[in-house]
C-alpha positions as CSV (number, residue, x, y, z in Angstrom):
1,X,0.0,0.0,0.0
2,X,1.5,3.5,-1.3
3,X,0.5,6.4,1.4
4,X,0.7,10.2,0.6
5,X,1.7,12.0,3.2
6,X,1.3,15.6,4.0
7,X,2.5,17.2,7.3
8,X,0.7,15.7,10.5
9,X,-0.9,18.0,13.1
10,X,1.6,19.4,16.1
11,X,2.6,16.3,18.2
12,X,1.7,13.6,15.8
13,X,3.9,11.2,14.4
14,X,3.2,8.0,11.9
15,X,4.1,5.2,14.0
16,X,6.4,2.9,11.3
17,X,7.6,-0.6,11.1
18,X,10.4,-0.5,8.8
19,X,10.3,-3.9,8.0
20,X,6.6,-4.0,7.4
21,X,5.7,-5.7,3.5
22,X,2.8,-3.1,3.0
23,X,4.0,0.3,3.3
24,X,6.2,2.1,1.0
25,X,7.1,5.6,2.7
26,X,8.1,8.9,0.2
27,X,10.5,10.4,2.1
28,X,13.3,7.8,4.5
29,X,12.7,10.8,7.4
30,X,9.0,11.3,7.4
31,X,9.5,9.5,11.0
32,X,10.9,13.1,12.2
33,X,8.8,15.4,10.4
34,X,5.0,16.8,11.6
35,X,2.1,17.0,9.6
36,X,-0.9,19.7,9.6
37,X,-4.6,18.9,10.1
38,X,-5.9,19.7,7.3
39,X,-4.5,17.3,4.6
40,X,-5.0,14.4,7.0
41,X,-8.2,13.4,5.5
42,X,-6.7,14.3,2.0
43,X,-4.7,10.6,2.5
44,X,-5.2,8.4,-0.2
45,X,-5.0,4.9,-0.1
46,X,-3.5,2.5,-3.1
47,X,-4.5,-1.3,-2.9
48,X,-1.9,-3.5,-3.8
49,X,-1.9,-7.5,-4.0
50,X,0.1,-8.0,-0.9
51,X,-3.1,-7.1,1.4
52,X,-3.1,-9.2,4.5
53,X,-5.7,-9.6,7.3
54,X,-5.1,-7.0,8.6
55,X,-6.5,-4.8,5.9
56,X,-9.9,-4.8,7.3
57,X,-9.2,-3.0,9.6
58,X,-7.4,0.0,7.6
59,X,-10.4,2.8,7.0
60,X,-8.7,3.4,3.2
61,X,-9.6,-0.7,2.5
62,X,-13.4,0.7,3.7
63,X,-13.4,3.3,1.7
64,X,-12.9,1.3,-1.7
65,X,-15.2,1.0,-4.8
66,X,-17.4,-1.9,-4.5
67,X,-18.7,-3.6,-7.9
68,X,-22.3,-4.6,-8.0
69,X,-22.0,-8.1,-9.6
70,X,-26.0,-8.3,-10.5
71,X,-25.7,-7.9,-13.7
72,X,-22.9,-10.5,-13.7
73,X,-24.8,-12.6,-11.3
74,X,-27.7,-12.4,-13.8
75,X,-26.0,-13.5,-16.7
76,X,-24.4,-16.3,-14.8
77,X,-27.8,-17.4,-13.8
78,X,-29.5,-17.5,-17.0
79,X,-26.1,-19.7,-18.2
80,X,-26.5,-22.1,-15.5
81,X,-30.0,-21.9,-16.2
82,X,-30.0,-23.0,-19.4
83,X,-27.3,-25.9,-18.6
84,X,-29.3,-27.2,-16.0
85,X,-32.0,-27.5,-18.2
86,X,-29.7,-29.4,-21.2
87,X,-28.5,-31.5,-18.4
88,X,-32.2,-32.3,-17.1
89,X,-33.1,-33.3,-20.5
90,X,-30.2,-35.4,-20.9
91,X,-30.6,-36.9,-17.3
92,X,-34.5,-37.7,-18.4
93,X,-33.2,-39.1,-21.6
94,X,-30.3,-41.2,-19.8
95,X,-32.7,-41.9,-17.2
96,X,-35.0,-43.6,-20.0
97,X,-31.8,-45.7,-21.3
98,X,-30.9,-46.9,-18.1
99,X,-34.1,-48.3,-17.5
100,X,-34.3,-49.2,-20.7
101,X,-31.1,-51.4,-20.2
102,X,-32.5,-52.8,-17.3
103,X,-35.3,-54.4,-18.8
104,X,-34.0,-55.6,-21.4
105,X,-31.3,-57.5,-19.1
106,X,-34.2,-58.7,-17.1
107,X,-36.3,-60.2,-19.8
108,X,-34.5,-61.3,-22.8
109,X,-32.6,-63.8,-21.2
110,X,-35.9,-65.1,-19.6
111,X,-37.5,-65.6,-23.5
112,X,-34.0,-66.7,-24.5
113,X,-34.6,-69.2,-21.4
114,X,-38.2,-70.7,-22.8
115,X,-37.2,-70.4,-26.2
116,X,-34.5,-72.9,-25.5
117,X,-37.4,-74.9,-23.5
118,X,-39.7,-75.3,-26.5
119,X,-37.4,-75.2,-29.5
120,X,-34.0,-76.6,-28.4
121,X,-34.9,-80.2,-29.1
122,X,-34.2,-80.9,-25.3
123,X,-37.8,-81.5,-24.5
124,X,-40.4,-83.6,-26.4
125,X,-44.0,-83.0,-26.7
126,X,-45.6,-84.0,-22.9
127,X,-42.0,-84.1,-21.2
128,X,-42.2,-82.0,-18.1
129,X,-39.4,-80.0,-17.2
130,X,-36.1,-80.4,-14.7
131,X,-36.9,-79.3,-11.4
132,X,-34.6,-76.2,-11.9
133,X,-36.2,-75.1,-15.1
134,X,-40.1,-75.7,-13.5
135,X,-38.5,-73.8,-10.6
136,X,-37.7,-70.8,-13.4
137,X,-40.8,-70.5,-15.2
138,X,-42.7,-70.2,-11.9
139,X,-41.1,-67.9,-9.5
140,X,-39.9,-65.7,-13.0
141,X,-42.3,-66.0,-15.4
142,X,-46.0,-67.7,-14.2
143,X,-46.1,-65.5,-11.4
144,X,-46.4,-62.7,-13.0
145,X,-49.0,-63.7,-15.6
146,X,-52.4,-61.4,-15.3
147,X,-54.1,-64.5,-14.4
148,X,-51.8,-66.6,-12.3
149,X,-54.2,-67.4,-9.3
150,X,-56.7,-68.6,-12.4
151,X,-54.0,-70.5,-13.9
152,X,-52.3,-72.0,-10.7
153,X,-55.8,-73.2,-9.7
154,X,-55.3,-75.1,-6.6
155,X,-51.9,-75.8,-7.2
156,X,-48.6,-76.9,-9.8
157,X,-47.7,-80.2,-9.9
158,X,-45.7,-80.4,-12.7
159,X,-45.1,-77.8,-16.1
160,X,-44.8,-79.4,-19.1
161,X,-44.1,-78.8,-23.1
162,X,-47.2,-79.6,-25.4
163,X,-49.0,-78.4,-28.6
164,X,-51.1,-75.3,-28.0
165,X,-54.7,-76.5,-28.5
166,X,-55.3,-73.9,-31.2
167,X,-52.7,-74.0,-33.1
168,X,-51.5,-77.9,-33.2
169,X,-48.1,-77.4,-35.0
170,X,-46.8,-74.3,-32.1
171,X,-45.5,-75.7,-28.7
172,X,-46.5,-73.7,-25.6
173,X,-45.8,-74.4,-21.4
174,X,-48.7,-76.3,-19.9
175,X,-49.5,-76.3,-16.0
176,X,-50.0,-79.6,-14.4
177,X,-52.4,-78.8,-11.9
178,X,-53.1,-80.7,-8.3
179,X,-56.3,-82.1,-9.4
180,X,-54.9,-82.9,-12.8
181,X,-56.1,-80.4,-15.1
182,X,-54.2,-79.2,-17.5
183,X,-54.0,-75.6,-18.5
184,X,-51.7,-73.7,-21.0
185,X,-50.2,-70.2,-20.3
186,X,-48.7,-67.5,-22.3
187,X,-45.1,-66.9,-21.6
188,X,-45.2,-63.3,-23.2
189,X,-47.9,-62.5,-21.0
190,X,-46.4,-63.5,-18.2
191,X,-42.9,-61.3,-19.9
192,X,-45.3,-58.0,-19.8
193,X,-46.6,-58.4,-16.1
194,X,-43.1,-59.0,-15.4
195,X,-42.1,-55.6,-16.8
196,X,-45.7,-53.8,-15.5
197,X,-45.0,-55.0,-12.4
198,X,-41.3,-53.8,-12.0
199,X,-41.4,-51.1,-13.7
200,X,-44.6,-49.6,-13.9
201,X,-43.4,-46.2,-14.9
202,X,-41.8,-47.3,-17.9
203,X,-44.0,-50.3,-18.8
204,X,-46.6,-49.2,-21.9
205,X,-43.7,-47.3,-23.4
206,X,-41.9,-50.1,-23.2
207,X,-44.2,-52.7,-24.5
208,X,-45.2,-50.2,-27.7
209,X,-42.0,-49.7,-28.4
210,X,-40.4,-53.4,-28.4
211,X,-43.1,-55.9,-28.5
212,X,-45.0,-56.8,-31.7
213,X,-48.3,-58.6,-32.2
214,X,-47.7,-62.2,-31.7
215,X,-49.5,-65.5,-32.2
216,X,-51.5,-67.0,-29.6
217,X,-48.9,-69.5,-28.9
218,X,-46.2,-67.0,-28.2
């Protein structure tokens, strides 16, 4: 800090630390010499980059300009405004992907799964599955068919692979009921409960968008 000094009023002196980093004195010998009244409040006051803490409490460090940063502030806002808003559409958009993704990774291997069931060659007309793949279709697929309590009945006793009673060349999944009846389900309806009940939000813009009109049997 550069101070300009005129002559201090009878008995006043400028106390000085010689050594101090923020004051650069005109004269080597103002120490000695007295200054009048008047120009005291004439004292002018340069800021320089070495400022410590201990400029807060120097009256010229009071006394300087202060910018208004509104208009700045304003600017920035509208900036950050509009990014946020990009990034929220590109969150909503990423969002939809994700979930996307996670469908997908849910249920494709589950039609990959009965697809291998019914058209591998590993099961026969009226075989009924391995206990791991009856265990599959149930707790992952039948479960979540719009009609399970109907289909279940009063119980599974077995699933099986047979000809869908419609159409006599397509192989569907047939429940083995407790008292012997045997009733056929659909595996893709059991695929769109699936994804209606897990994702609910995402479910009719899912099934529009991926699923096409398929035969009874499917």
């Amino acid at each position: 800090m550069v101070l300009v000094l005129g002559p201090s009023p009878p008995f006043f002196r400028l106390p000085l630390r010689q050594n101090s980093p923020h004051v650069m004195l005109s004269s080597t010998c103002v120490t000695s010499r007295t200054l009048n009244p008047l120009p005291v409040a004439a004292l002018r006051a340069v800021r320089t980059q070495g400022i410590g803490a201990g400029a807060a409490d120097d009256p010229a460090v009071l006394r300087r300009p202060v910018v208004s940063p509104v208009v700045a502030d304003e600017d920035t806002g509208e900036e950050s405004l509009v990014k946020k808003g990009e990034l929220g559409e590109r969150t909503e958009e990423a969002e939809w992907v994700d979930w996307e993704d996670q469908i997908l990774q849910e249920t494709v291997p589950l039609v990959g799964f009965v697809r291998m069931i019914l058209h591998s060659g590993k099961y026969e007309i009226g075989d009924r599955l391995s206990s791991d793949h009856e265990k599959t279709i149930v707790e992952k697929l039948l479960l979540y068919h719009p009609e399970s309590e109907k289909k279940i009945g009063c119980g599974v006793e077995y699933i099986k692979v047979g000809l869908h009673p419609e159409f006599q060349e397509s192989r569907c999944l047939f429940i083995v009921r407790s008292d012997g009846q045997i009733v056929d389900f659909s595996y893709w309806k059991c695929i769109k409960g699936l994804i209606r009940k897990k994702y609910p939000l995402y479910a009719d813009s899912f099934i529009l968008r991926h699923f096409r009109r398929r035969r009874p049997n499917e």
